[in-house]
N, C-alpha and C positions, 0 to 999 in steps of 0.2 A: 479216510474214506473218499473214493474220486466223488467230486461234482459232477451230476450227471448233465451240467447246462455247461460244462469245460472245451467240449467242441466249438462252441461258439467261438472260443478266442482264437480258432483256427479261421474264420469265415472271412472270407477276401470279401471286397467293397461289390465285387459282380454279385456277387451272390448276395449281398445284401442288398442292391436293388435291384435286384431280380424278384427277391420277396417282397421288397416294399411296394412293389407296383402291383405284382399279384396278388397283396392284403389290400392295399387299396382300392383294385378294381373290385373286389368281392362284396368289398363294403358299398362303394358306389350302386354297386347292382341292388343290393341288398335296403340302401335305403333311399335310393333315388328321390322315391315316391312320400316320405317321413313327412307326417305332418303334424301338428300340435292343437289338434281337433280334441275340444275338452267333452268326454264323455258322459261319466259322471262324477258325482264330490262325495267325498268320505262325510266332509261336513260343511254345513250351509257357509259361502261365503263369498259375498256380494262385493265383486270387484269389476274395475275398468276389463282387464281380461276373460271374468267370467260371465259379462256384458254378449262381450266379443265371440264367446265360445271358444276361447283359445285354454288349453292346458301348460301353466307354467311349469308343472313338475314334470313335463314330457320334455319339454323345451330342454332343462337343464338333466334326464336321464338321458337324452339325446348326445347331449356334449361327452359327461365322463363314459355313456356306457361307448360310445366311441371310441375313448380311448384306450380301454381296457381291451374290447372286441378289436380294435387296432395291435395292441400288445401279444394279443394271446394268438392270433394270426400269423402275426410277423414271426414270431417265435415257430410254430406248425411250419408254416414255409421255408423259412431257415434252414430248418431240419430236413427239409421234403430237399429242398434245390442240392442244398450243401452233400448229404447222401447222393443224390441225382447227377450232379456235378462231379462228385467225385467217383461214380461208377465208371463216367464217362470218360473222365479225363482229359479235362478241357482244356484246350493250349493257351499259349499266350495271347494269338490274336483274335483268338475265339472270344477271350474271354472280354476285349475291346470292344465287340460287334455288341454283344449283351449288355454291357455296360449302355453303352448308347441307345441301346433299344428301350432299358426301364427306365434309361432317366428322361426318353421323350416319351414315352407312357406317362410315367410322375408329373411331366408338367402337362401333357393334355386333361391329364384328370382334373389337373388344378382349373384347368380353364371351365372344366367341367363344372366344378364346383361352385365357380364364380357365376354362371347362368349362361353360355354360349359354347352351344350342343354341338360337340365332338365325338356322339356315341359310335361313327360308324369309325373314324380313324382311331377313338383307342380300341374297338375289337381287330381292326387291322394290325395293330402294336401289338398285339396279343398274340395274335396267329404269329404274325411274323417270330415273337419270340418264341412262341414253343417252336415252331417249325423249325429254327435256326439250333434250337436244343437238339431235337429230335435228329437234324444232318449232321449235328456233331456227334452225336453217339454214332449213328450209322460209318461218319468216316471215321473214327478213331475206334472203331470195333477190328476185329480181325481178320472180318471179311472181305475178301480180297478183290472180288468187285463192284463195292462200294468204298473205295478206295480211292475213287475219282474225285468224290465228292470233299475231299481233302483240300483241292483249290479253292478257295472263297469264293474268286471270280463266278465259279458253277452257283452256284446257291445263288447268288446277288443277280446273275444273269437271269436266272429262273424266275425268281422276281422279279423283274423286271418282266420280260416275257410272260409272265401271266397278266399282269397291269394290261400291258398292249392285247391280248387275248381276251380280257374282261371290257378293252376298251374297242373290239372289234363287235361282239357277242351285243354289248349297248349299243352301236352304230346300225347292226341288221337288225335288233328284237326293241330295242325302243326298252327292253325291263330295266327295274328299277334293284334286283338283285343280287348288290354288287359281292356282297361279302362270301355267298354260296360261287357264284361265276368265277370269283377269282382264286378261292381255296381249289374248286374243282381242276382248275388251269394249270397250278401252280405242283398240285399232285397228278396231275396227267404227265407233263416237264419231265416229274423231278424221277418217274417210271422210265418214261424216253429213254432219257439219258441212259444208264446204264444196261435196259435190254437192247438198243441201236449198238452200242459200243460192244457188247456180247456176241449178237446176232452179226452184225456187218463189221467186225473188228475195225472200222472206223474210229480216227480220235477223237478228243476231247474238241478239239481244233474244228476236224470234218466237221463234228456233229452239230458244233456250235455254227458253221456255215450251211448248214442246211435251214436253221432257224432265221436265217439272215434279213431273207425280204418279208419277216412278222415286223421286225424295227421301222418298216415304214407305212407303216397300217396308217399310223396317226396321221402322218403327210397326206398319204391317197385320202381318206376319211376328209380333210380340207377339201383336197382337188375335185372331188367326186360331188359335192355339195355343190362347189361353183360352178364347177363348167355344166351340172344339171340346171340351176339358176339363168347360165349363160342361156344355154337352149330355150329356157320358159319363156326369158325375158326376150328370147328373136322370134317367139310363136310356134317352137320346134317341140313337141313329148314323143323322144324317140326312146329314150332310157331312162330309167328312174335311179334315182342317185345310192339305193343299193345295189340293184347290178351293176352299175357303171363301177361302184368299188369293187366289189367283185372281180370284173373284168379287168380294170386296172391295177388289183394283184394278180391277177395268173398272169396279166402279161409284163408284169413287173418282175415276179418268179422266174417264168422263162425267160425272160433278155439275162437276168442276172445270173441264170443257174449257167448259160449260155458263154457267158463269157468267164465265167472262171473254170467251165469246160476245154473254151475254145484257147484259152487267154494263158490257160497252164500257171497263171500268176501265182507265187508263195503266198498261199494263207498267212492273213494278220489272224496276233493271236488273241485269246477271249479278252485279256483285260483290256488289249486296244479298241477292240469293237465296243466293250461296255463303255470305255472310257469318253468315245469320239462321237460315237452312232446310237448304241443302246438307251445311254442315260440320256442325250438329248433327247432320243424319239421319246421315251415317258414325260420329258418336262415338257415336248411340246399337245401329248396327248392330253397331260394335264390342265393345261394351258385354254387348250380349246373347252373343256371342260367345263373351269372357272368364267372365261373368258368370251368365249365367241358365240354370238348367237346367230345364226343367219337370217333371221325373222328377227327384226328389233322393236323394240315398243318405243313409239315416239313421245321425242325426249321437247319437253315444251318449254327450255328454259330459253332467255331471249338475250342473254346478257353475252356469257364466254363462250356458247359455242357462238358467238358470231366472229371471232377467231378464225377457227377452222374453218366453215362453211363459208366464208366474207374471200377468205383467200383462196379458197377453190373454186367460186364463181369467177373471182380477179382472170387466174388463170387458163379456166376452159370457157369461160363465156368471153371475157375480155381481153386475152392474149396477152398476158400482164406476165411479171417475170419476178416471181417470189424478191425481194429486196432491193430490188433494181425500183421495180414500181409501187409496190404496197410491202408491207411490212404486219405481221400479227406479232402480237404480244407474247407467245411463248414457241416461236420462232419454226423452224421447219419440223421439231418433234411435233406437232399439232397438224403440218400441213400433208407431209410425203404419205401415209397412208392412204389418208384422201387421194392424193394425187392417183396413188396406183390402182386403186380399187376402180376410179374413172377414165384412167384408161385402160382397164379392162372391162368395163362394161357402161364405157360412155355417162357425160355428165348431164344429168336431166333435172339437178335443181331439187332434186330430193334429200333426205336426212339417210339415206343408204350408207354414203361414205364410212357412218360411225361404223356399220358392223368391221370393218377392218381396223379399228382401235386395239382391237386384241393384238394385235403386231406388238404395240408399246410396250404390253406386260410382257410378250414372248420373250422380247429382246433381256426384259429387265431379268426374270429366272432365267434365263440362259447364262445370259450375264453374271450371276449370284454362284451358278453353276460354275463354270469356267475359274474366277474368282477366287472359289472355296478352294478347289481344286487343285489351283497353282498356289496355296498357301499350303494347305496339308496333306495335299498328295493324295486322299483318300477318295477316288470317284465316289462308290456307292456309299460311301456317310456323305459325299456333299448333294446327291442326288437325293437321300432321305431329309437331309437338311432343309432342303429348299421345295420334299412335297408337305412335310411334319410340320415345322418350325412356326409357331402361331404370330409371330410378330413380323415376318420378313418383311415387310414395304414398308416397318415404322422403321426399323432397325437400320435396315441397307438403304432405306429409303431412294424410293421410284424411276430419284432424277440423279440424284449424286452418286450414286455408284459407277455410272459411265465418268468421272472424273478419275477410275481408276485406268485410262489406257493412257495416258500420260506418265505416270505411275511405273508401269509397266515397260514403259520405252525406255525412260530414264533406269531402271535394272538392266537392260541394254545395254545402254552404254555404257551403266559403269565398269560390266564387264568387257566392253571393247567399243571402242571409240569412232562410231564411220560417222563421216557429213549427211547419209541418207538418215540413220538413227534420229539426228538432228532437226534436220527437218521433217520426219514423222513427228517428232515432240510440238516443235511449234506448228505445224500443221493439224495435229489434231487438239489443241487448246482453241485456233481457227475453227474447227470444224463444233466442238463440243459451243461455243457461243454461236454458229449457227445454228446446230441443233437446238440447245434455248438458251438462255439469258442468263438464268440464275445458274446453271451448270458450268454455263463456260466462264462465270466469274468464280465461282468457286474452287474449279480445275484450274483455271489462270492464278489465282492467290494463292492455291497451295502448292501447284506445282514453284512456282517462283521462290517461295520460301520453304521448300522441302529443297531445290538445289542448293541454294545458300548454306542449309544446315548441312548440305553433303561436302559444300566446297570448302567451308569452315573447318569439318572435323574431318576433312581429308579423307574422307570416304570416296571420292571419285577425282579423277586426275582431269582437270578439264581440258580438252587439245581445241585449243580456240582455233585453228585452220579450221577444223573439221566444226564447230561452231559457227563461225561466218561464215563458212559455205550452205551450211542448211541453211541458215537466216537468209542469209544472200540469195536462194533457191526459191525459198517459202515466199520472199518478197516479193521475187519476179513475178511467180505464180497470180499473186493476188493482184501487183499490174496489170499482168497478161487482162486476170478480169476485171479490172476497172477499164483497163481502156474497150475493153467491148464494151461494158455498160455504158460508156462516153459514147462509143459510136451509136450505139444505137436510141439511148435516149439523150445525147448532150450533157455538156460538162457542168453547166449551171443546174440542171433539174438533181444528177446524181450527186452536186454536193448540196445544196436543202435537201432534201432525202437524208442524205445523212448526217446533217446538222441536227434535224428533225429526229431521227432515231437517238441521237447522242443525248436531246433534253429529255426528250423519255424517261431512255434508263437512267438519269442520272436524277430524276424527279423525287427520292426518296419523300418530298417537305409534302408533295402533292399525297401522296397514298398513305403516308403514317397516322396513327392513331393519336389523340391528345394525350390520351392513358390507354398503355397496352395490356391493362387488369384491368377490371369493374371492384378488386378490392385484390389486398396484399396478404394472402397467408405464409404461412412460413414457407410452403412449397416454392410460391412464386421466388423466392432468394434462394431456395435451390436450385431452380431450375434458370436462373439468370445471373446466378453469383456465384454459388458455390461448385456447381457444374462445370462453369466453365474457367475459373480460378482451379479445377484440376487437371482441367484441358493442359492450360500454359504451364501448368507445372509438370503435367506429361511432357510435356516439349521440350521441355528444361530438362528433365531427368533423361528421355534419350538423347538429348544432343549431348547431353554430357559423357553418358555411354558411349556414343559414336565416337565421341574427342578421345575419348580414353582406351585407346589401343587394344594395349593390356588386357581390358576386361572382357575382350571379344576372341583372344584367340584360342579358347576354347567352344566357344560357341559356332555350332551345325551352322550351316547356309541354310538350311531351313526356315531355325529357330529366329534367326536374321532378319531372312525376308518377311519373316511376323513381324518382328519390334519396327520394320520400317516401311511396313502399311499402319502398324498401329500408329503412326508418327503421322503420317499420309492421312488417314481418317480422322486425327484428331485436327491438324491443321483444315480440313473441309468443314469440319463440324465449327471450329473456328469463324471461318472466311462464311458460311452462308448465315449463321446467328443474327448479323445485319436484318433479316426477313423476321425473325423472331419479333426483334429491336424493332422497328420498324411498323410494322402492323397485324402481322400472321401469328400472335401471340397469345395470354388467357385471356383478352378482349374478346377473342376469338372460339375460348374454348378448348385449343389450341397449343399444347406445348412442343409439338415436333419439332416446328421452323427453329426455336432458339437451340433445340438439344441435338435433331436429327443424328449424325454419325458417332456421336459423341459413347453410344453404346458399345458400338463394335471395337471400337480405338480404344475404349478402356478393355473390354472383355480381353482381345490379341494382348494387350501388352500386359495382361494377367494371368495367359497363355506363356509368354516369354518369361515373366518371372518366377512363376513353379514350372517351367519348362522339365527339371527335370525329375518330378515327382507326377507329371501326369504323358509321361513317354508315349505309350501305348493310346494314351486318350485324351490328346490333346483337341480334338473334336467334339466330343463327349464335352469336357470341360469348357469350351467355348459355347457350344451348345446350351450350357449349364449357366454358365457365364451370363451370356446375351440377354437369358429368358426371363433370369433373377434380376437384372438391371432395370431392366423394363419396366417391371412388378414393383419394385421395389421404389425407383425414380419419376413413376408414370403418375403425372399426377391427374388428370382428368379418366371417367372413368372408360375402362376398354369392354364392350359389353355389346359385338354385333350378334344377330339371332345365330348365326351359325359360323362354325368357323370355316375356315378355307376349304379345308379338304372334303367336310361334308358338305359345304353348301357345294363343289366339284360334283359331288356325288347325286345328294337329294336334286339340286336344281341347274342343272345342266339342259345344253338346248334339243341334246338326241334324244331324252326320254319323248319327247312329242313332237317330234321334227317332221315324222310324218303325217299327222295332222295337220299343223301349220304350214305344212306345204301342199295343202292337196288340193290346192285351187289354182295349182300346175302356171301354165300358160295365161292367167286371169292376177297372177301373185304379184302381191306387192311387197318388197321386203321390208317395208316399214310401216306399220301400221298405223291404219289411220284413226286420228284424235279428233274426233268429228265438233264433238262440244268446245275444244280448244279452238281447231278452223272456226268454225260461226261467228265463235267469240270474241275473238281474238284479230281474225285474219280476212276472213270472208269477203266484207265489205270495203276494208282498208285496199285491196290486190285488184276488187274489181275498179273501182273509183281510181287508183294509180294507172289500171292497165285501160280505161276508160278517157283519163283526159291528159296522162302524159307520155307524149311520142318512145319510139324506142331509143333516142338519144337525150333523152330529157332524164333528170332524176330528181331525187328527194334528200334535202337532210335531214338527218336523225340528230334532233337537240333533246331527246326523251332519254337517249341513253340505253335504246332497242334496239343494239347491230343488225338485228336477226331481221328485221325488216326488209333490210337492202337485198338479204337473201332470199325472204319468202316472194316479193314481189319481182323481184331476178331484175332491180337494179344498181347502177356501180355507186360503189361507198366515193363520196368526194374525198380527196385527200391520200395521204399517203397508210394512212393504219386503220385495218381492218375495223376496229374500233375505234372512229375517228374522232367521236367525241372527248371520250374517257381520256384518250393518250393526247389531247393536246393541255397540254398540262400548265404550262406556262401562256405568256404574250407571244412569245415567238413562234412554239409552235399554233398558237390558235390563227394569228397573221397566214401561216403559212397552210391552213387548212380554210381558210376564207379567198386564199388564192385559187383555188378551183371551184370556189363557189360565185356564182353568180346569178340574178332571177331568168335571165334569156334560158341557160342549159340547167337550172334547177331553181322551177318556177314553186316549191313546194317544200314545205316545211314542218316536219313532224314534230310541234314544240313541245309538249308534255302528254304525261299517261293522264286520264279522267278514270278516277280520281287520282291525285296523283302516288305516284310509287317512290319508292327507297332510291330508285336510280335519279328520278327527278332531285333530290337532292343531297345529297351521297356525303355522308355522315353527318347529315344535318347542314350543309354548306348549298345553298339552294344554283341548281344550274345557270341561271341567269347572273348568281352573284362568283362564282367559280369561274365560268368562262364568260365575262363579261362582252371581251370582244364580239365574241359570234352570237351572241343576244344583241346587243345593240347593230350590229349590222343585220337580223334580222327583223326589230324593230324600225328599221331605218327603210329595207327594202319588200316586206313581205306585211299583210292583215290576217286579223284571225278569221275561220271561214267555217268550220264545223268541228261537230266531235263526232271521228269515225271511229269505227272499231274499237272504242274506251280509250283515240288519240286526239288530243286537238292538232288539228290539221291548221295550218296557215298559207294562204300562197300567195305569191308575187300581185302587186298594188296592180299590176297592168294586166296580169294573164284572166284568160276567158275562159271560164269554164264552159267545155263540150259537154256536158253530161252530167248535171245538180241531181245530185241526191238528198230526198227529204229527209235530211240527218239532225241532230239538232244542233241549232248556232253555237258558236264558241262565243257565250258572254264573259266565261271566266275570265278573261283577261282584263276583265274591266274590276275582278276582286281584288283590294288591299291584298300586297304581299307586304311582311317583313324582311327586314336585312339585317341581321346582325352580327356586324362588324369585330365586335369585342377590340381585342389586341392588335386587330389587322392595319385600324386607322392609324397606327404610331410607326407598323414599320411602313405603307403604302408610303407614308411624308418622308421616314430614312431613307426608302431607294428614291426617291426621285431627288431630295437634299442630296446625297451622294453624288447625284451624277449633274447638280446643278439646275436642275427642273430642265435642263437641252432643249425634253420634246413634248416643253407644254408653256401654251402662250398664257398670259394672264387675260380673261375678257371682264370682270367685272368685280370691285371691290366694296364692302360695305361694313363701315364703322360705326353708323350707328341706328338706331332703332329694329336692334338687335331684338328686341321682345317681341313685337310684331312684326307680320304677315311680311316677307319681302317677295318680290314681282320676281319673276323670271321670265313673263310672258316670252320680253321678246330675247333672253338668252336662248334659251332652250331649244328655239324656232335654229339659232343661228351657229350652235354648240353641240352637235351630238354626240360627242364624243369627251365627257365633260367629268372634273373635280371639284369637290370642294376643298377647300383649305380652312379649316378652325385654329387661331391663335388663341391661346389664354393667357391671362396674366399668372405672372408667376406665383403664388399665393391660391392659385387656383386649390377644389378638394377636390378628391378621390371620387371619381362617380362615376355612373351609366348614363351618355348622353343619347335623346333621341328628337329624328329632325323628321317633320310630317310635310310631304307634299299635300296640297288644296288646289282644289279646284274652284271654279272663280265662284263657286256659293256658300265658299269655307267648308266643302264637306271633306273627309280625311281620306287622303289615297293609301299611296305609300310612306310606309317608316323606314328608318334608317340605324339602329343606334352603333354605339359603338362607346369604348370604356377611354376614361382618363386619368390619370397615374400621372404623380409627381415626378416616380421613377422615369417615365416617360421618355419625359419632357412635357412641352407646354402644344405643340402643335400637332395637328390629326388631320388625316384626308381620309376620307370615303370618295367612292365614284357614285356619283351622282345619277347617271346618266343609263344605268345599266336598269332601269326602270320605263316600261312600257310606256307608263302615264307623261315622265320627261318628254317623249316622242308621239304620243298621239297628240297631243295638244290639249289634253282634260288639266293637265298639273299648271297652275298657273303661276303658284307662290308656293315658299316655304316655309314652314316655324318651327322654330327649336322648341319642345315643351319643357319648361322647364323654369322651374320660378327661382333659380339663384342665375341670372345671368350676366350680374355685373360684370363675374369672373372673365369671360366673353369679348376679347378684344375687338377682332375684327372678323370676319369671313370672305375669300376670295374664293370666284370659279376660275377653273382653268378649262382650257380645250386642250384635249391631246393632239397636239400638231402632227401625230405619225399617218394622220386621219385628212389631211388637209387636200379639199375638194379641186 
């Protein structure tokens, strides 16, 4: 007797998830809403969830009857597709598209499931699959003009081209009704086509150039907003930024219809348009979408954007020269946008620049696009990839995927060897570390050690002529620019400048964490042990690949150029892990830094290894790949309210753009935060802009860049954030070089009360950057607390214009300083180097338990050490040393730990203490009732100080 469930073992993998996405959407729908609301009880029974109102037998009817209603589904649709499928007679690469379509259905559901609302993108997954069912029956039917629809490219074009249609209809009507707008679009298209090609026996080709200037809706749509902006903001309402779209498509239609009239040029054919023009114009409609707001909501953070904002005052208020003269911390990615947005609508000291931040992301999907693209050849899967794909900026991550045009260039060459190739390589590892910091180290580490592994396993022939001559090229080049920056600001300023950027970045001891976890679960050893212990063992297994001739010459150039990005990614994932290491870690919250590319490099090179079992759907499977790594490795949780494509959709800035713009010529494109100003700013801008000239300025010792920008004066020193990034002695010396009370009579020395930047991970600003406190001790008094700042200013300057503010007594409260482990190595560096640049001024051995004098050290020492010896026999302890004032009452503390391991001797600075310098500290005492241990104590003066 046949089984009548025997068809099933005919069912190909498409058609099984094709059902399992449309069993699971059914279910989703069906229980979205499921709650375990306890009704009533069979029989009386008094428990924590009957408390609660909760029903436990719903709870768990919930679970199996799921499953079953899952079973008896999957089975119904099986039957439905598998029949369906097989009326239609679906081809091979039909049967790819489908595949991909339910397996990113299956995982948005899942996101679904998890609580972060993707309802409108999987009914989009939805449509798109039946629709894509529906074109396949039509082309693979008999009917002979629908026969067209036989080219993939048609269908995916159309799609596309509704998107941009759906995303014109939102730019004119402001609705919020995307899923009806864009099914109507896409069946409007998909009619076109084949009555145009009937009616005007036009081809496939014509017809597709007739939709041509729809691909650049998205572009006008930007253009049309700004240059309306531009007009508001010169006092002009000649056009409102619908008609001006409007108009700049008819005249974008005719110049284009125009010239391939006039121009008789060979039409390119659909897949090139989709490939080069189509899919870009949707990632950049989408873009604006997600991304760009023309009305921004002001952002009141005071810390990193003083980055950005610090550097584009530098350069349109102070005629300063990105690296030449200042320097921000995440290098020109933070600044060029800025830049162009002010010179196209002038720099007036506002927070506007941010709306052109969407460039960053644009770059990055495009990027991703292109990317995909030249990996698997598949435009329209790398274009669904990168709108679908719920994890892209964890995965490809933000900043290191531009480490793939290195990458890139090196495939170049190995296919053919020129000196320009070469110097594009080192030329853009140059550019990728101006762009930022962590990119171009991580492009510089991997590119470096991905050549090695090519030169090794004789994967590229290297023509050192053609080597040294790009080197030799790239060189000149960056002469050429040093000797301008010589000419223009001198050869001593441009080398501190870059002495000064070099302690920076090389600062890892200043920004790392004590503990980069608050505690160790098993995760934390996956994600910093086990992870990357596969990484190196990835690296191992393709370099051994690569060495082994043999095992590759069967293997596509395709399948290739996977196994040596996956090589490529894991080496980056490698090289930036330091940031993990370091501090961007589960201290943080935080597992990307350590893991970042490590997802993609394993997925690709799981790609190459069932390379030939997933032919047709090597996208699909990366896809598949990616999403499950993620999920599965992801150890904090992933839970924002909306995911990408709906939050595109619900919260986008067209739905109310006309609202927010309708105070035209009166507009501001950033809105104002009036309770922040008062708060915050108000009083702080009037009082700078009231008693300090337009050549005078302020420094920021609170750790508030954003200051220098709200009140539009220049940061001293060479980095935007000039406090934060002098990280060392050298750099602080070299940021006290532009300081002085004549040209910066004022001092911003802490928040009231104080904030997390005042002492930034518990290391209090005075004890961190000791230099630049005691030189403002030395030359500056406290004076008020404005704006929730104590203000201090220079011993001699006059105040034009006293506001009834209240005094700055605070400085006169007990601060702590503890030292801990720091007094053992302060004594190793200066022992190392001999004490050079410190004089001894006073020694005392004994009456070590009481009070010792420093009256008149103190007076004559500002810049001053202590040195503690102990005998050797000394214990393990927390020492602590109390400044007094001459009535014994207690100022400042000091302590700091000592350790046999040690050794026997400690220094603290002394001197990095207010009270040392006002003249209140007279004496100081150790507290502490074992002090025999207690040999001797010596001050030093640092002699780099000498008056």
């Amino acid at each position: 007797m046949r089984n009548a469930f025997s068809y099933l073992l005919q069912v190909k993998s498409f058609t099984f998830f094709t059902a399992l996405f449309v069993s699971l959407l059914i279910l989703q729908v069906i229980y979205q809403n499921a709650d375990f609301e306890l009704v009533e009880m069979n029989k009386l029974i008094i428990s924590q969830a009957t408390a609660d109102g909760v029903s436990i037998q719903s709870r768990i009817d919930l679970f199996y009857g799921l499953i079953f209603r899952l079973i008896a589904l999957l089975l119904i649709n099986l039957t439905v597709f598998h029949f369906v499928f097989e009326q239609i007679g679906i081809r091979k690469f039909q049967k790819s598209v489908l595949f991909l379509l339910s397996s990113a259905g299956i995982s948005i559901l899942i996101l679904q499931v998890i609580g972060v609302k993707t309802e409108v993108l999987i009914h989009l997954i939805f449509f798109v699959l039946i629709y894509k069912i529906v074109i396949y029956g039509l082309a693979n039917s008999k009917i002979k003009s629908l026969k067209l629809f036989r080219a993939e490219v048609l269908s995916n074009s159309i799609l596309a081209y509704g998107f941009l249609g759906y995303f014109a209809v939102l730019y004119l009507t402001g609705t919020d009704l995307f899923l009806m707008i864009y099914i109507l679009s896409v069946f409007f298209l998909t009619a076109l086509f084949p009555l145009l090609k009937y009616f005007t026996k036009f081809s496939i080709r014509q017809i597709n150039y007739l939709l041509v200037p729809i691909i650049f809706l998205s572009v006008l749509s930007f253009l049309s907003i700004e240059m309306v902006m531009f007009q508001y903001q010169k006092g002009y309402d000649i056009l409102g930024y619908r008609k001006l779209y409007l108009l700049l498509f008819l005249v974008f239609s005719i110049v284009f219809y125009g010239i391939i009239y006039f121009k008789k040029k060979t039409l390119k054919n659909a897949s090139s348009i989709f490939r080069k023009v189509l899919a870009p114009s949707v990632i950049i409609a989408y873009c604006l979408l997600i991304y760009y707001f023309p009305i921004a909501i002001h952002n009141t953070e005071m810390f990193e954007l003083g980055n950005p904002a610090n550097a584009l005052m530098n350069v349109f208020k102070f005629g300063e020269i990105p690296f030449v003269d200042f320097m921000s911390s995440h290098m020109f990615s933070e600044q060029w946008y800025g830049i162009i947005y002010s010179l196209i609508f002038g720099y007036d000291n506002s927070l506007d620049f941010q709306i052109y931040f969407f460039f960053n992301r644009l770059l990055f999907l495009l990027v991703v696009y292109v990317v995909l693209n030249k990996l698997f050849k598949k435009p329209a899967f790398s274009l669904l990839f990168v709108l679908v794909f719920p994890f892209l900026t964890e995965v490809f991550s933000n900043d290191l995927i531009f480490c793939l045009l290195p990458f890139f260039i090196v495939q170049n060459i190995v296919k053919e060897s020129k000196s320009k190739l070469y110097f594009y390589l080192f030329g853009s590892v140059i550019l990728l570390i101006v762009w930022k910091i962590d990119t171009g180290y991580a492009a510089l580490v991997s590119t470096f050690f991905y050549f090695i592994f090519l030169a090794i396993t004789q994967s590229i022939k290297v023509n050192w002529k053609h080597l040294l001559k790009g080197f030799l090229f790239t060189v000149s080049i960056v002469l050429a620019l040093l000797l301008s920056a010589i000419l223009l600001r001198g050869g001593e300023t441009i080398l501190e400048n870059f002495k000064t950027a070099l302690h920076y970045v090389s600062g890892n001891q200043a920004h790392g964490y004590t503990e980069i976890a608050h505690n160790y679960p098993h995760q934390f050893f996956i994600s910093y042990f086990f992870l990357p212990l596969i990484s190196v063992l990835s690296v191992l297994y393709i370099g051994f690949r690569l060495w082994k001739k043999e095992s590759l010459l069967n293997i596509k150039k395709a399948d290739l150029l996977i196994l040596h990005a996956s090589l490529f990614f894991f080496l980056i994932s490698l090289a930036n892990a330091q940031r993990g290491i370091v501090r961007h870690g589960y201290a943080e919250n935080n597992d990307g830094a350590i893991i970042t590319t490590f997802y993609v490099a394993l997925a690709m090179l799981m790609v190459f290894l069932f390379r030939n079992h997933v032919v047709k759907n090597r996208l699909t499977f990366f896809y598949v790949a990616c999403f499950s790594l993620f999920l599965i490795f992801r150890f904090f949780p992933y839970q924002p309210a909306y995911g990408t494509f709906d939050k595109a959709i619900k919260k986008n800035a067209f739905i109310s753009l006309n609202v927010d713009i309708a105070a035209k010529t009166e507009l501001r494109r950033t809105k104002a935060n009036h309770g922040f100003y008062h708060a915050q700013l108000k009083d702080f801008k009037n009082f700078v802009d009231d008693n300090l000239t337009e050549e005078e300025t302020f420094l920021d010792f609170s750790n508030t860049p954003m200051l220098y920008y709200y009140s539009g004066k220049k940061v001293p020193g060479y980095f935007c954030q000039n406090l934060q990034n002098s990280i060392d002695d050298f750099s602080q010396l070299q940021l006290l070089k532009s300081v002085n009370p004549q040209d910066v009579p004022m001092v911003v020395f802490s928040s009231y009360p104080k904030s997390w930047f005042d002492e930034t991970d518990g290391i209090p600003n005075s004890m961190r950057y000791y230099l630049v406190a005691e030189y403002i001790y030395k030359n500056y008094e406290p004076y008020a607390i404005i704006s929730n700042k104590r203000i201090w200013m220079a011993k001699d300057f006059k105040i034009k214009k006293d506001y009834n503010s209240l005094k700055d007594t605070v400085s006169n409260v007990p601060v702590e300083y503890n030292y801990k482990k720091t007094a053992h190595f302060i004594h190793e560096f200066y022992q190392r180097n001999e004490f050079e640049d410190l004089e001894k001024i006073s020694e005392w051995k004994s009456g070590l338990n009481q009070p010792i004098s420093i009256r008149k050290s103190s007076k004559k020492t500002s810049n001053a050490y202590l040195l503690f010896e102990f005998s050797e026999d000394f214990e393990t302890s927390t020492k602590s040393l109390i400044l007094q004032d001459s009535l014994g009452n207690k100022l400042d503390m000091f302590k700091f730990e000592i350790n046999k391991k040690l050794g026997n001797k400690y220094m603290i600075r002394i001197s990095n203490s207010y009270h040392w310098h006002n003249g209140n500290a007279v004496s100081f005492l150790l507290e502490d009732d074992n002090l025999k241990e207690l040999e001797k104590i010596t001050l030093f003066k640092d002699a780099r100080f000498e008056d």
